[in-house]
C-alpha positions as CSV (number, residue, x, y, z in Angstrom):
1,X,18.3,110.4,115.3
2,X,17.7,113.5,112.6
3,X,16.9,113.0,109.0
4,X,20.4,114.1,107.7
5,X,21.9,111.4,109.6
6,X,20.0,108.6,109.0
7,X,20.1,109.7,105.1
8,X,24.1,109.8,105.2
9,X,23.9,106.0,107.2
10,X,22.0,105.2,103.9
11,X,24.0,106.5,101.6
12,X,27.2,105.2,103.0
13,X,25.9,101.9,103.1
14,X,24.4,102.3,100.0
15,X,28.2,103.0,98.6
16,X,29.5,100.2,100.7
17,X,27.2,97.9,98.9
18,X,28.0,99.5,95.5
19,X,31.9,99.3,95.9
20,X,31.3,95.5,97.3
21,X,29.6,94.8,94.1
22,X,32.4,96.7,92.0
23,X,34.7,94.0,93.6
24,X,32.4,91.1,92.8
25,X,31.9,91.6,89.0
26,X,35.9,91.3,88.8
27,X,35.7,87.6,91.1
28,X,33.0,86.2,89.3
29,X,33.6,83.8,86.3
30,X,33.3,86.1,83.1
31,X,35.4,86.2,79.7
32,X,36.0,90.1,80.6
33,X,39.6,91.1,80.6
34,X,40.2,93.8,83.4
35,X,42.8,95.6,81.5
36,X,41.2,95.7,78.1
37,X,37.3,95.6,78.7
38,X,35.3,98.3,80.4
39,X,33.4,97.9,83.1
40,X,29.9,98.4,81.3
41,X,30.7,95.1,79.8
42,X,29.6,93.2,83.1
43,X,26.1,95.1,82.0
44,X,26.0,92.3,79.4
45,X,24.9,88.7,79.2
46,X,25.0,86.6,82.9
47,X,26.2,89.7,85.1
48,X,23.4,92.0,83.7
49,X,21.5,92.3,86.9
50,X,24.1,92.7,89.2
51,X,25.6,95.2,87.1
52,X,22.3,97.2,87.4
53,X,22.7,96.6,91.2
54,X,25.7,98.2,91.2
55,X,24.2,101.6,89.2
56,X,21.2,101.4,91.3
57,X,23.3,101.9,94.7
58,X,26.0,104.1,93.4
59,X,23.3,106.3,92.2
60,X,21.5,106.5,95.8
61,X,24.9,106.9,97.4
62,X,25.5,109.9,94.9
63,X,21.7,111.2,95.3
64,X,22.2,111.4,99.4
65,X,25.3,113.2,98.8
66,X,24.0,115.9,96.9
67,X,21.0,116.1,98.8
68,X,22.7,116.4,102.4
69,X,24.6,119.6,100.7
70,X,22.8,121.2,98.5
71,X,21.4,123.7,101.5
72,X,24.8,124.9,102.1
73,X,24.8,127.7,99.5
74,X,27.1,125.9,97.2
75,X,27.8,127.4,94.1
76,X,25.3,126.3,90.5
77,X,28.7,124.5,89.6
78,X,28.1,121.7,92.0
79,X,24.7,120.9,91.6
80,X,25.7,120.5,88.1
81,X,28.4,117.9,88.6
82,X,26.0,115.5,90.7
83,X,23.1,116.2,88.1
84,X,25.9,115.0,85.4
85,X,26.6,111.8,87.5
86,X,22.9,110.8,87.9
87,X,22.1,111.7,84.2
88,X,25.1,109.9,83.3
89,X,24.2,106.8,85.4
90,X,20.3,107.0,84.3
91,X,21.7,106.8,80.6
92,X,24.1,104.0,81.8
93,X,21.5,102.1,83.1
94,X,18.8,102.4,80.4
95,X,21.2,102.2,77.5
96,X,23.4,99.4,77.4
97,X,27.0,99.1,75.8
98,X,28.2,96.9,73.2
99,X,31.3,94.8,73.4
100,X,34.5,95.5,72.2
101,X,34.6,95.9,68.1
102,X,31.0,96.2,67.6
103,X,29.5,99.0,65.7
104,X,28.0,101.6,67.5
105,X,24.3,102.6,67.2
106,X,22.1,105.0,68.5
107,X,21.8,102.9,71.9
108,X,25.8,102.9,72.2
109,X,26.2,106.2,71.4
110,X,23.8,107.4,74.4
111,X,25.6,104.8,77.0
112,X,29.1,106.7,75.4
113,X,27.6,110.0,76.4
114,X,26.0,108.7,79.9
115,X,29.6,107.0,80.6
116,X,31.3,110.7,79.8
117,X,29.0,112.7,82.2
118,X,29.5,110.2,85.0
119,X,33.2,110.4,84.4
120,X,33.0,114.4,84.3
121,X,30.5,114.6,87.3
122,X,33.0,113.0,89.0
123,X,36.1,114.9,88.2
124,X,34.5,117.7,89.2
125,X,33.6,116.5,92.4
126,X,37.0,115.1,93.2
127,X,38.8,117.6,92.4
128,X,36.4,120.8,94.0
129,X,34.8,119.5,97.1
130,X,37.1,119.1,99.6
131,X,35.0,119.3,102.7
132,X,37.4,121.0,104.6
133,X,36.2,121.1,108.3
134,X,33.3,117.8,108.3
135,X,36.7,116.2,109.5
136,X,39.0,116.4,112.4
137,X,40.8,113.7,110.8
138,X,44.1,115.0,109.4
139,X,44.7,111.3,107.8
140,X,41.5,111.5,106.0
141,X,42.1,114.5,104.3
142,X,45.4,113.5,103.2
143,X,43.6,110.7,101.3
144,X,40.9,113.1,99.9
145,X,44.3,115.5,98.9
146,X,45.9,112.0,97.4
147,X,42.3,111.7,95.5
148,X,42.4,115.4,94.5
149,X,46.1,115.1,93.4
150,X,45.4,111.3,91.3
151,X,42.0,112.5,89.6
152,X,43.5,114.6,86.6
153,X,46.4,111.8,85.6
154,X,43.9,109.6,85.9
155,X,41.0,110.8,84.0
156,X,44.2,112.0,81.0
157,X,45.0,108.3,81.0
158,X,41.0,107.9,80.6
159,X,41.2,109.9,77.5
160,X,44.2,108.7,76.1
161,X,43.0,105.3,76.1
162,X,39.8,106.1,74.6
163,X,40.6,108.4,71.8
164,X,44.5,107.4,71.4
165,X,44.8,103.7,69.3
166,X,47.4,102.2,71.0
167,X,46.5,103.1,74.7
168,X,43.2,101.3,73.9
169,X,44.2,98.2,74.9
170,X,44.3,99.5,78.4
171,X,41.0,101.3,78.5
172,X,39.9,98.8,81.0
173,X,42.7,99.2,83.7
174,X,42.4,103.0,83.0
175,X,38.5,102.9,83.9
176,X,39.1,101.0,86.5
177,X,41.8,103.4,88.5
178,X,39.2,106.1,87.6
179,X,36.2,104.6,89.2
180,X,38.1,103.1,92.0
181,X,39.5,106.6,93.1
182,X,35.7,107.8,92.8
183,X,34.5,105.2,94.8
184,X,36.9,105.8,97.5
185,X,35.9,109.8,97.7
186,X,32.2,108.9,97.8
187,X,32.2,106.4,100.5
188,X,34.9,109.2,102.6
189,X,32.3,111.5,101.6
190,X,29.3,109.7,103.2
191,X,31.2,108.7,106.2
192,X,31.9,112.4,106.6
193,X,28.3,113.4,106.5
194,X,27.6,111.2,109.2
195,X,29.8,111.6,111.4
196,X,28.8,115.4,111.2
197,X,25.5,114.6,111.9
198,X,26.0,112.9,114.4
199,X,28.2,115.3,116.2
């Protein structure tokens, strides 16, 4: 068993644990409405700590993703997007949010600017890497094509609920098809890698 491999196992169970925790901060009990409140809001009060969970393995599934292809000769452009995800997610993790109608301070404002790298990270990402040839799969790429094709609506539907007053009422769902369709890509992504590996 090489090194590459094993590191893509961890990282794609790494996102499998992530994405099963993404699912289990919306069953838990909580006064968080999924269409209205982001998901940074489970990083407050009882769900704290599994919140953080859920940082700390999406950030190791991103981290093994960018170190199984960063010796490819990829262009600057790409290490840039996973250093904007991991920044993004450092600042996430270290600066909590505040709920809905609170002021912002100086701890806000640097979650605000970790949540925007993530989210550009990983439009970048979804919408430039396309792996063409880790697959033999032709169904797989048509979801990573489907990804490809969803990313821009959805991150425009992102924006427009963030900066537009009456779409902020469904900043929540908006996040959520965002970080849903990233999710999906980075667990593809991982499973890709290792299946490369392996063959």
């Amino acid at each position: 068993m090489n090194l590459n491999f094993l590191l893509a196992i961890i990282g794609t169970i790494s996102c499998l644990i992530y994405l099963g925790i993404y699912v289990l901060l919306h069953l838990l009990p909580n006064k968080y409405n999924p269409v209205n409140n982001a998901v940074s809001d489970y990083g407050i009060g009882k769900t704290k700590r599994i919140f953080d969970f859920y940082l700390i393995f999406s950030f190791i599934a991103i981290a093994i993703v960018w170190i199984e292809i960063m010796n490819n000769n990829l262009p600057l452009w790409v290490s840039a997007a996973f250093i904007l995800m991991l920044s993004g997610r450092t600042l996430v993790f270290i600066f909590p949010t505040n709920l809905k109608g609170q002021k912002i301070n100086a701890i806000t404002a640097l979650h605000y600017v970790g949540a925007t790298f993530s989210f550009a990270g990983a439009y970048i990402c979804m919408t430039n890497l396309f792996f063409v040839g880790l697959t033999n799969f032709k169904f797989v790429q048509e979801i990573l094509n489907i990804i490809n094709f969803a990313a821009k609506p959805a991150l425009v539907l992102l924006g427009a609920s963030l900066l537009i007053k009456p779409f902020r009422k469904i900043f929540g769902l908006s996040e959520r098809i965002y970080l849903t369709l990233f999710g999906i890509w980075l667990l593809i992504i991982n499973i890709l890698l290792a299946y490369s590996f392996l063959h």
